[in-house]
C-alpha positions as CSV (number, residue, x, y, z in Angstrom):
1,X,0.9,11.3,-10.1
2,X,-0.7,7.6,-11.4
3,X,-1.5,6.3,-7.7
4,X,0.4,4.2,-8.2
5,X,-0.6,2.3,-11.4
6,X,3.2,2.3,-12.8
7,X,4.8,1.3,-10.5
8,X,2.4,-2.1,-9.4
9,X,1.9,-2.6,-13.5
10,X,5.9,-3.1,-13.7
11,X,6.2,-4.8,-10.6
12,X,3.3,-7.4,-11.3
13,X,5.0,-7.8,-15.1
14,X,8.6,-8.8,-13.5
15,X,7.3,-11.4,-11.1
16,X,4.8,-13.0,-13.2
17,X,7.5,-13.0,-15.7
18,X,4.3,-12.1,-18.0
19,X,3.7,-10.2,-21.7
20,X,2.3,-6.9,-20.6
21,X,-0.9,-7.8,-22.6
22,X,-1.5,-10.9,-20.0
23,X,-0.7,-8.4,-17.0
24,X,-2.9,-5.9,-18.9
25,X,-5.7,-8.3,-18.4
26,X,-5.9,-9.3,-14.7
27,X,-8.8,-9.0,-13.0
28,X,-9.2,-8.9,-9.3
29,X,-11.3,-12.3,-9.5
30,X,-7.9,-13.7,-10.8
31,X,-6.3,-12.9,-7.0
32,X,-6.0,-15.3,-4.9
33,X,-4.8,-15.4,-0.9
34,X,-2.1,-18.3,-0.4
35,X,-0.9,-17.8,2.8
36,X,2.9,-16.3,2.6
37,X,1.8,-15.0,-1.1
38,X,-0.9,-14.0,-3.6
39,X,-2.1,-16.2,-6.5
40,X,-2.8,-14.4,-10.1
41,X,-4.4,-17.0,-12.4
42,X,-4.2,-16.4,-16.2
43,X,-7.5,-18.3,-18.0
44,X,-6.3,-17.4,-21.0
45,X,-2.5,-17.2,-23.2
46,X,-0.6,-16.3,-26.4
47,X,-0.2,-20.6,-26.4
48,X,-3.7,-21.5,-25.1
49,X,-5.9,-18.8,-26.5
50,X,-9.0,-20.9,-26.0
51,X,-8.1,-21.4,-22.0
52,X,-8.7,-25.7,-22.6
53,X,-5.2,-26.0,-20.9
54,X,-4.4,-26.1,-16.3
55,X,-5.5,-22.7,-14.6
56,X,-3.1,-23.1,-11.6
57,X,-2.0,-19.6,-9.9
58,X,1.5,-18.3,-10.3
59,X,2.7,-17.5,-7.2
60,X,3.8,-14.1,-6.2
61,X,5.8,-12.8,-2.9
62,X,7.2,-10.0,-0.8
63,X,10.2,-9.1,-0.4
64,X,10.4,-6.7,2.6
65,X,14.2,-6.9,2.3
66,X,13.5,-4.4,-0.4
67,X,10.1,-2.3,-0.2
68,X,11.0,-0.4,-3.7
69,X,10.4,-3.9,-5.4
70,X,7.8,-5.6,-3.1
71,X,4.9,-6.3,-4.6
72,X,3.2,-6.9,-1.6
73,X,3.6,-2.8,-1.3
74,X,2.9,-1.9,-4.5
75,X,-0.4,-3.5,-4.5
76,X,-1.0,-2.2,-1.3
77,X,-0.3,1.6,-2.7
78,X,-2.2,0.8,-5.6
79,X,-5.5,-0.3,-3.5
80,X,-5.0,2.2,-1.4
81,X,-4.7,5.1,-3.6
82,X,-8.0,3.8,-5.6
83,X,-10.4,3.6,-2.8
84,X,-13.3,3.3,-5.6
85,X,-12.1,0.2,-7.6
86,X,-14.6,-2.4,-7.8
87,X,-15.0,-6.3,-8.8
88,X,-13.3,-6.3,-12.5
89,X,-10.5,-5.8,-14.0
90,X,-7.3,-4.9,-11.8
91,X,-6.0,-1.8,-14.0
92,X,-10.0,-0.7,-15.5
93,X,-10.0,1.0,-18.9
94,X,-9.1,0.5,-22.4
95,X,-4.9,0.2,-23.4
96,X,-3.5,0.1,-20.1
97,X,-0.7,-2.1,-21.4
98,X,-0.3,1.4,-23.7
99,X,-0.5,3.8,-21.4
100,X,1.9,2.1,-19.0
101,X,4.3,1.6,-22.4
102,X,4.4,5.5,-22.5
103,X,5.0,6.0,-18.7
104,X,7.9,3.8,-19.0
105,X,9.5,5.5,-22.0
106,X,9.2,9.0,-19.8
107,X,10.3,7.4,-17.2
108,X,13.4,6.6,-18.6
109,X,13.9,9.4,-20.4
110,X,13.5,11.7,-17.0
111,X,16.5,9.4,-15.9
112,X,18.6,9.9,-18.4
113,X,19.5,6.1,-19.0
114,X,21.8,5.0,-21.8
115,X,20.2,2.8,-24.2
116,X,17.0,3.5,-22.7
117,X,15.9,3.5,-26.5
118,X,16.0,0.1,-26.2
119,X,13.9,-0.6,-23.4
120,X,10.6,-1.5,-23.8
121,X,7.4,-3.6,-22.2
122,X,9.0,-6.7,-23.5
123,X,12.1,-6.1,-21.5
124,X,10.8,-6.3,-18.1
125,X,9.7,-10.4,-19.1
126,X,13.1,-11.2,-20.9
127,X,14.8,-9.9,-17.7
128,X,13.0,-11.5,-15.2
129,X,13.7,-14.8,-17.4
130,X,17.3,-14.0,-17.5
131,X,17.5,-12.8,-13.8
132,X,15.5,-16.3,-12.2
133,X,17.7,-18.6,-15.0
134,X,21.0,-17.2,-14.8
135,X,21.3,-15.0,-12.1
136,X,22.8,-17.7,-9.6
137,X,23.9,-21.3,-9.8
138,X,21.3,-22.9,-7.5
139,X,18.4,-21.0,-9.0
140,X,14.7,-22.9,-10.3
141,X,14.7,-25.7,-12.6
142,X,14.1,-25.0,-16.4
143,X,11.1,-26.6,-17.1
144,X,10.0,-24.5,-13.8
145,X,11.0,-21.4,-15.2
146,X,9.0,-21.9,-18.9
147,X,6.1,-22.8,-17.1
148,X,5.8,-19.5,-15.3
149,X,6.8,-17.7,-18.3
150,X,3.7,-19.5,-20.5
151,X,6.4,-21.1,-23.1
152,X,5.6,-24.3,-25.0
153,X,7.8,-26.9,-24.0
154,X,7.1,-29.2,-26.9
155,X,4.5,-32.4,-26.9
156,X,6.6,-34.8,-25.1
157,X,7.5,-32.1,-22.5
158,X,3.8,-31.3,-21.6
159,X,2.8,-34.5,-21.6
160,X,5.5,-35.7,-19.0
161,X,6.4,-31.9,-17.0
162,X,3.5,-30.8,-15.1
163,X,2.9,-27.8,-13.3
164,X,3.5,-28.3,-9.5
165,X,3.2,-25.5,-6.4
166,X,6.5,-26.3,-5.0
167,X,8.0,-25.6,-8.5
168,X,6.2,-22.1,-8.9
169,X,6.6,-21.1,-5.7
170,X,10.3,-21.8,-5.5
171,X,10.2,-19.6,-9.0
172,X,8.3,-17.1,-7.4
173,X,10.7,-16.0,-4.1
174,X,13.3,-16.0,-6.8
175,X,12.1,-13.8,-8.7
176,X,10.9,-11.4,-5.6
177,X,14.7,-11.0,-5.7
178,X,14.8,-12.6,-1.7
179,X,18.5,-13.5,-1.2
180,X,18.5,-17.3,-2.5
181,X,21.8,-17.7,-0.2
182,X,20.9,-16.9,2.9
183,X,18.3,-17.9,5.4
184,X,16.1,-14.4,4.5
185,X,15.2,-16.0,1.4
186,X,12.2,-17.8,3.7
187,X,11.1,-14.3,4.7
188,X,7.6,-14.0,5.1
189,X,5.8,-11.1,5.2
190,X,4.9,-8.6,6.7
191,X,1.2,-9.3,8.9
192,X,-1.1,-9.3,11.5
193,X,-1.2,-11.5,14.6
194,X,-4.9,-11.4,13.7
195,X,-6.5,-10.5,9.9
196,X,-10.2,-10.7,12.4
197,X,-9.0,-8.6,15.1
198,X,-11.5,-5.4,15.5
199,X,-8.7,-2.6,14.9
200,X,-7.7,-4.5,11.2
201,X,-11.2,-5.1,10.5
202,X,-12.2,-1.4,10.9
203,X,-9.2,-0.3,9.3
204,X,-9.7,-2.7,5.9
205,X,-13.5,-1.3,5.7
206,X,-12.4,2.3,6.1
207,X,-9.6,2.3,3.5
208,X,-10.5,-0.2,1.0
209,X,-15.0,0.6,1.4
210,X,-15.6,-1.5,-2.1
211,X,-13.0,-4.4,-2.2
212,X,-13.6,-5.1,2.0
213,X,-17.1,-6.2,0.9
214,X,-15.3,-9.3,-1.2
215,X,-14.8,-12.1,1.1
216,X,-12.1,-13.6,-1.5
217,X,-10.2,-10.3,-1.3
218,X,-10.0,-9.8,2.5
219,X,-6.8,-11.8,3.1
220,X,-5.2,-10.4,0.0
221,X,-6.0,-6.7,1.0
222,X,-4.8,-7.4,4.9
223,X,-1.2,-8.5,3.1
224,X,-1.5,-4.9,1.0
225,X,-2.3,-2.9,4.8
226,X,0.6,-5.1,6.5
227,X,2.7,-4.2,4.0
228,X,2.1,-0.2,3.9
229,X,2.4,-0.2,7.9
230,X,5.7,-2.3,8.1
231,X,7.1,0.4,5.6
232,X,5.1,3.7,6.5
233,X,8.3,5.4,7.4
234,X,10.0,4.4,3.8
235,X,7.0,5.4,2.1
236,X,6.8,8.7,3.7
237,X,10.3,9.5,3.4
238,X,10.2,8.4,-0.6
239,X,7.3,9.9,-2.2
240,X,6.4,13.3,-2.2
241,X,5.1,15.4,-0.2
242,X,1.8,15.9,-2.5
243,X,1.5,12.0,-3.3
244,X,-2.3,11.1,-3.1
245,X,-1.6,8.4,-0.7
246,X,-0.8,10.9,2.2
247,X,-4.8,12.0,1.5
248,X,-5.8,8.7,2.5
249,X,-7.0,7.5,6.1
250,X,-4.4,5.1,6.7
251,X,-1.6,8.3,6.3
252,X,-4.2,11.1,7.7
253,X,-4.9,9.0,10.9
254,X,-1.6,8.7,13.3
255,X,-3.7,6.8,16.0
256,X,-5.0,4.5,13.4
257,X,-1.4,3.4,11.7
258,X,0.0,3.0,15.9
259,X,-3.0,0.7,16.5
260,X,-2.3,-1.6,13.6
261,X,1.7,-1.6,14.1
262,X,0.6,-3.4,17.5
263,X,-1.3,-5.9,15.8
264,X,1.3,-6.9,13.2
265,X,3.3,-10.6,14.1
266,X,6.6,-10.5,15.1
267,X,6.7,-14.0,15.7
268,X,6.1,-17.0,12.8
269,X,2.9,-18.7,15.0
270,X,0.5,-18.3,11.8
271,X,1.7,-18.2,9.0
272,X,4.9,-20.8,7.6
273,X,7.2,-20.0,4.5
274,X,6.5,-22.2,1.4
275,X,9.3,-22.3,-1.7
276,X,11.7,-23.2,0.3
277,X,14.4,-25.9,-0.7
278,X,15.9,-27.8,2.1
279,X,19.2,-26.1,2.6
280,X,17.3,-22.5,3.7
281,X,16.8,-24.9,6.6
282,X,20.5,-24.9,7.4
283,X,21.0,-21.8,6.8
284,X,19.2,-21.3,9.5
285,X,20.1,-23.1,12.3
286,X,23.8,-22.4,11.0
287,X,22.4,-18.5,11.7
288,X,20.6,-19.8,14.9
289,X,23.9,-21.1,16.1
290,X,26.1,-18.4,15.4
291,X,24.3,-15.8,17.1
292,X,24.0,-18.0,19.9
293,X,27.8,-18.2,20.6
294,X,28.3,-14.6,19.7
295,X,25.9,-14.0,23.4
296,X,27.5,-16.6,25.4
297,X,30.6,-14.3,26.7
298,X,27.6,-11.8,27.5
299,X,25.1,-14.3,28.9
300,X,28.4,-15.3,31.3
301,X,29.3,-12.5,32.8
302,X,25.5,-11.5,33.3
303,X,25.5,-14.3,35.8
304,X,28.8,-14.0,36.9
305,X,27.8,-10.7,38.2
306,X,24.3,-11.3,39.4
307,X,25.6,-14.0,41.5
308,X,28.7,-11.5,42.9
309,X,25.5,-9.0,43.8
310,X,23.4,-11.7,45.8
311,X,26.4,-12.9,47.7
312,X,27.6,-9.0,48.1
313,X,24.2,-8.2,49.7
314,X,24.1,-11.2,52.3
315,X,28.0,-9.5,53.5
316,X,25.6,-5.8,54.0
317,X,27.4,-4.2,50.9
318,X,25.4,-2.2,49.3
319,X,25.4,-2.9,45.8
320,X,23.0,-1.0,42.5
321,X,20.9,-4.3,42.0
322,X,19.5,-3.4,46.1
323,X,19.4,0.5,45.2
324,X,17.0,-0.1,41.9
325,X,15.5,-2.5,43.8
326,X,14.6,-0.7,47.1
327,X,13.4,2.6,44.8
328,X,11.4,0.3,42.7
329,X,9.6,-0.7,46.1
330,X,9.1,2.0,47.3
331,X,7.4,3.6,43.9
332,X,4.9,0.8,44.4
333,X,4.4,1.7,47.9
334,X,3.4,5.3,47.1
335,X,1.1,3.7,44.7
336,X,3.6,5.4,41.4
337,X,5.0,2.0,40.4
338,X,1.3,0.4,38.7
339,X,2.2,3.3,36.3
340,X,5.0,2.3,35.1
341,X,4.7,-0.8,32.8
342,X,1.1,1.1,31.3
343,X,2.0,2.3,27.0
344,X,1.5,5.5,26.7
345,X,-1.5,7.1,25.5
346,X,-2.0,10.3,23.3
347,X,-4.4,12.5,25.0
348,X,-7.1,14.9,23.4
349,X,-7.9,17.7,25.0
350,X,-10.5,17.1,27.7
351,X,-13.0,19.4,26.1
352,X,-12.8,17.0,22.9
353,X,-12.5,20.2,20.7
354,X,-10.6,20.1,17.7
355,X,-7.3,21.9,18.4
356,X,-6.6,23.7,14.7
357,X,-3.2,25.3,14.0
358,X,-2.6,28.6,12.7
359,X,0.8,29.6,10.3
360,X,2.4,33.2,9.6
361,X,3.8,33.8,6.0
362,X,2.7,36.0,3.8
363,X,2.3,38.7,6.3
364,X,-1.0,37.6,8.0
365,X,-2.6,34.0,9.7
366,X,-3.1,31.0,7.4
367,X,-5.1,27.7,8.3
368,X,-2.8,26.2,6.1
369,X,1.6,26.1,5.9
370,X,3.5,28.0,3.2
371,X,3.5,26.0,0.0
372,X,0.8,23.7,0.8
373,X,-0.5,22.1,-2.4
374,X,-3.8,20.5,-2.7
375,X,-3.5,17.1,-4.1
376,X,-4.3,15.1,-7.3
377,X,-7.0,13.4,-5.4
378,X,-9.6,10.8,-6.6
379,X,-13.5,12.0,-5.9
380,X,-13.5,9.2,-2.5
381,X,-10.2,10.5,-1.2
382,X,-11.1,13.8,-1.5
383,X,-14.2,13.6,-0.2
384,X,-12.3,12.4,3.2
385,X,-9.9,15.3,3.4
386,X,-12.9,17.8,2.3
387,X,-14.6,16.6,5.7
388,X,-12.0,15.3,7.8
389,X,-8.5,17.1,6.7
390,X,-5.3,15.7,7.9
391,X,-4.4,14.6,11.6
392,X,-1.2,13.8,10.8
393,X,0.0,16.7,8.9
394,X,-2.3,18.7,11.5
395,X,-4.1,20.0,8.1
396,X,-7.2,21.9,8.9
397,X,-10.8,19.9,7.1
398,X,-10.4,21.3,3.5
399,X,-13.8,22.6,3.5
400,X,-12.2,25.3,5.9
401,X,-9.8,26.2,3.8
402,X,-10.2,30.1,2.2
403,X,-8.7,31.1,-0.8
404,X,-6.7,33.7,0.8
405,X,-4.9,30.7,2.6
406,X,-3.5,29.7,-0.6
407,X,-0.2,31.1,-1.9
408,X,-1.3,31.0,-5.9
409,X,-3.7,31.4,-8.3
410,X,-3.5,27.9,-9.5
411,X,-4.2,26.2,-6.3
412,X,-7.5,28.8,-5.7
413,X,-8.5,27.7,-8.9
414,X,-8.3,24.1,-8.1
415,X,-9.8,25.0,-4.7
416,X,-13.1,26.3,-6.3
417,X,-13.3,23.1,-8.4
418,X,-13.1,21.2,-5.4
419,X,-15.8,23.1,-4.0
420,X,-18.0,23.1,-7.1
421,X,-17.6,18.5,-7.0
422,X,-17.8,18.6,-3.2
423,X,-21.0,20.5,-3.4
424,X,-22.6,18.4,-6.4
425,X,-21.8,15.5,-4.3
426,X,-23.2,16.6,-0.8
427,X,-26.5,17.6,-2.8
428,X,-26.3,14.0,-4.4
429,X,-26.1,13.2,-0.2
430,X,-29.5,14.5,0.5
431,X,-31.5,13.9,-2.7
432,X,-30.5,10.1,-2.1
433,X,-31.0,10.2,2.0
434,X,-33.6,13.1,2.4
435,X,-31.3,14.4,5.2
436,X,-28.8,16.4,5.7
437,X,-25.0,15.9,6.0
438,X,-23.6,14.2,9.4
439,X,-23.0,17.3,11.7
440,X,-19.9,15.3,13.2
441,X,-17.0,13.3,11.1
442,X,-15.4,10.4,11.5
443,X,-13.7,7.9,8.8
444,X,-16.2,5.4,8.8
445,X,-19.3,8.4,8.2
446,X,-17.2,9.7,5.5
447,X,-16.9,6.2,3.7
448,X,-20.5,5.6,4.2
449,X,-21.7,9.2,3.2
450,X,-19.3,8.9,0.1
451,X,-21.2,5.4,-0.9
452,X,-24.4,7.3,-1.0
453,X,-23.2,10.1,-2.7
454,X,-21.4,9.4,-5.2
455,X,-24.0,6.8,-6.9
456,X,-26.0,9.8,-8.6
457,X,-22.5,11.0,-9.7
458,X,-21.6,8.2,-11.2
459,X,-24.5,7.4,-13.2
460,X,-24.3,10.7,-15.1
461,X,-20.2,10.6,-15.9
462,X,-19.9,6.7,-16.0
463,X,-20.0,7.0,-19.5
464,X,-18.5,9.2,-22.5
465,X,-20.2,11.3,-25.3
466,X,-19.6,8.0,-27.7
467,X,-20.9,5.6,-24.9
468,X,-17.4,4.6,-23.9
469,X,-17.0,3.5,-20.2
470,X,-14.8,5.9,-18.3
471,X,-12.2,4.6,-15.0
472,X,-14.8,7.1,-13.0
473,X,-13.1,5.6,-9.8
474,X,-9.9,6.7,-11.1
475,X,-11.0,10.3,-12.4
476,X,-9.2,13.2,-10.3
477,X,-11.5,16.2,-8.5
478,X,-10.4,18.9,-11.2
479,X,-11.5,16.2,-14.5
480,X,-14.7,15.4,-12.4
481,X,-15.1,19.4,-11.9
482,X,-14.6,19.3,-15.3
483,X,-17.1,17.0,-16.8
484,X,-20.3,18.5,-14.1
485,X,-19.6,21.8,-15.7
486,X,-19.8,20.3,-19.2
487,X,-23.2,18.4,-18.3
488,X,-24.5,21.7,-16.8
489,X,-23.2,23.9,-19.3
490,X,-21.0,26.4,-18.1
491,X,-22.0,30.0,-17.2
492,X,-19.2,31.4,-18.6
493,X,-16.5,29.6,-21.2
494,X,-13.9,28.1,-19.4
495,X,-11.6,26.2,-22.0
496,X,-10.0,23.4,-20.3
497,X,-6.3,23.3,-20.4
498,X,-4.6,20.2,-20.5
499,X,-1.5,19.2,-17.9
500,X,1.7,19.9,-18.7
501,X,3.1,16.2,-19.5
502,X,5.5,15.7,-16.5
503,X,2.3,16.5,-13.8
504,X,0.2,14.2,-15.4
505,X,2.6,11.3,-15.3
506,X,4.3,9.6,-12.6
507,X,6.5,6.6,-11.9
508,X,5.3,5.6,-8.6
């Protein structure tokens, strides 16, 4: 598992139509919120190395038509599954373009793809070019296209064919693969009625504690959440079971993803498509129209029979419109019928006790189901299930769990080295505060807490032996388990063993 850094790393190359060195380089300064989509400026080229030439964004969209492709949902994922990254560069560390160049090649060796020899980062840029230029006969114009790609057009070119938004942003739905011949292609994406309402708010502080603080981020990060709520259902019924997103609050927390599916638009009040050529227009209307006719007959006989029922009911027939309707009264009379238009509401138990489940396998009571696997977590996202476990997946708080609820010996071992980092970390907690741990948890504590705590962490394993800068946001529980004992000097000799390839990698 990568959290997700594959997957938005490809993604981000095939809409920018960009050299993975240039995609290698974005930094979360570069991001900007443009309404409909998100801006990525590049200051700097393989044709304009000393960044003198126009910094305008290149324009990128969602497609929600497709969530395996969205970008909006990859970055979303991405964010989401790296609760620690900071102000700086988008994918931290050294050869990311590298390490995403060996992902690929797995990737397509694990699919068994002919030619997949041949593929290579390069691929992904020649075609996108290919797709946007040639993939239909009413696509972007040329000198549209070489702009986004960052090709010299010659002197007389670039001093007469300027860079426009229209241009780019036509470029950019294309691209997004929306269907350029039907009215979808305006799509816009998935969002809230509201990015200031005090559910979102909460909910962009909780999951994304860093990036929130960023004012230029906000808008760009409430696209991200949209996105993962419109498609929590895909998500959950694509990844696996033991992907580290399903650790994080926004998957833990069933009341939290139902209060921000009710705040996200349905309607097109706020935001307006822009990229559009004027024949998406009639597309529209010609859609409008069509499903207009297609409910006449219906609308018709609606009336038709409403107006039968009223005259019916003047004559003393008794008809089902007066039966509903005399029930209906009545309800209200006994005072039942105010109930009746109210949502829903999940209820806790009274006491407000924690209800915790219990499983049978293995011949006696476990806190946890059969084949439960801890995840591949990040220190922040474990940190949350260590205190808080999983509503959702009504998984006990992992500092509950006993080794004797675990079916092997490799998740016990993993076990005690989330204990060992969870316990470095909570005596971090005090020696910071002078207090003790919260005696009651809630998202927003465990966020808070983890702010404080981890800031002693991170100032002794920031950096390696030779002074190199590590992604410590990034790191997993068992490499950070790792490294204390190394600083410490371990008791007894523990060789580390390194992953087996195929666990340490992931596509998605």
């Amino acid at each position: 598992m990568d959290a997700g850094f594959l997957h938005l790393f490809l993604v981000l190359s095939w809409n920018l139509m960009a050299r993975s060195k240039s995609t290698e380089t974005i930094q979360l300064g570069h991001l900007s919120y443009e309404e409909d989509a998100v801006g990525i400026t590049f200051f700097k080229s393989k044709i304009d190395q000393d960044g003198s030439k126009r910094r305008d964004p290149r324009h990128i969209y969602a497609n929600p038509l497709q969530p395996h492709t969205c970008a909006f949902l990859a970055l979303g994922l991405y964010l989401d599954c790296n609760p620690m990254l900071a102000a700086g560069a988008l994918f931290p560390g050294s050869s990311q373009r590298t390490r995403f160049g060996k992902g690929l090649k797995l990737a397509l060796i694990e699919d068994n793809l002919v030619g997949s020899s041949e593929i290579g980062t390069h691929s992904i840029r020649k075609g996108a070019a290919t797709f946007v230029s040639s993939g239909s006969t009413g696509g972007p114009s040329l000198v549209s296209i070489c702009l986004r790609c960052g090709w010299s057009l010659g002197s007389v070119f670039e001093r007469y064919m300027h860079y426009e938004r229209a241009g780019d942003q036509f470029v950019g739905r294309v691209v997004a693969e929306l269907p350029l011949n039907q009215a979808n292609f305006a799509v816009l994406p998935p969002h809230f009625v509201d990015n200031n309402s005090d559910a979102v708010v909460a909910a962009l502080d909780i999951t994304f504690p860093t990036l929130s603080k960023v004012a230029s981020m906000r808008g760009i990060l409430a696209h991200g959440m949209a996105s993962l709520v419109r498609h929590f259902d895909y998500v959950v019924d694509t990844l696996p079971a033991k992907h580290i997103v399903f650790g994080t609050p926004i998957f833990r927390q069933p009341l939290m993803i139902e209060a921000l599916k009710a705040e996200l638009a349905t309607t097109n009040q706020r935001l307006q498509p822009s990229g559009i050529p004027p024949y998406i227009e009639v597309y529209r209307l010609l859609e409008h129209q069509g499903s207009s006719i297609d409910a006449m007959p219906r609308s018709i006989v609606d009336q038709m029979r409403g107006m039968l029922d009223e005259r019916d009911v003047t004559h003393g027939t008794i008809t089902s419109v007066l039966i509903k309707q005399t029930i209906v009264d009545a309800l209200q009379v006994l005072g039942v019928g105010r109930h009746l238009d109210e949502p829903a509401l999940r209820r806790e138990d009274e006491q407000g006790q924690q209800v915790t489940f219990l499983y049978s396998w293995g011949g006696r009571m476990h806190k946890i189901p059969e084949g439960f696997e801890i995840p591949l977590a990040d220190t922040a996202t474990a940190w949350s299930l260590w205190w808080l476990g999983n509503d959702r997946l009504k998984y006990v708080p992992y500092n509950a769990i006993d080794s004797r609820d675990l079916g092997s010996k490799k998740q016990r071992r993993i076990l005690s080295e989330w204990k060992l980092v969870m316990t470095e970390l909570a005596d971090r907690y005090m020696e910071c505060c002078g207090c003790s741990l919260p005696s009651s948890w809630n998202e927003r504590k465990a966020a808070e807490s983890f702010e404080v705590a981890v800031r002693g962490l991170h100032l002794l394993l920031s950096t390696t032996p030779l002074e190199r800068q590590r992604r410590f946001g990034q790191l997993k529980v068992v490499t950070v388990a790792r490294l204390i004992r190394q600083r410490r000097g371990a008791k007894t000799s523990r060789p580390y063993q390194k992953r087996k390839r195929s666990e340490a990698h992931g596509t998605t």
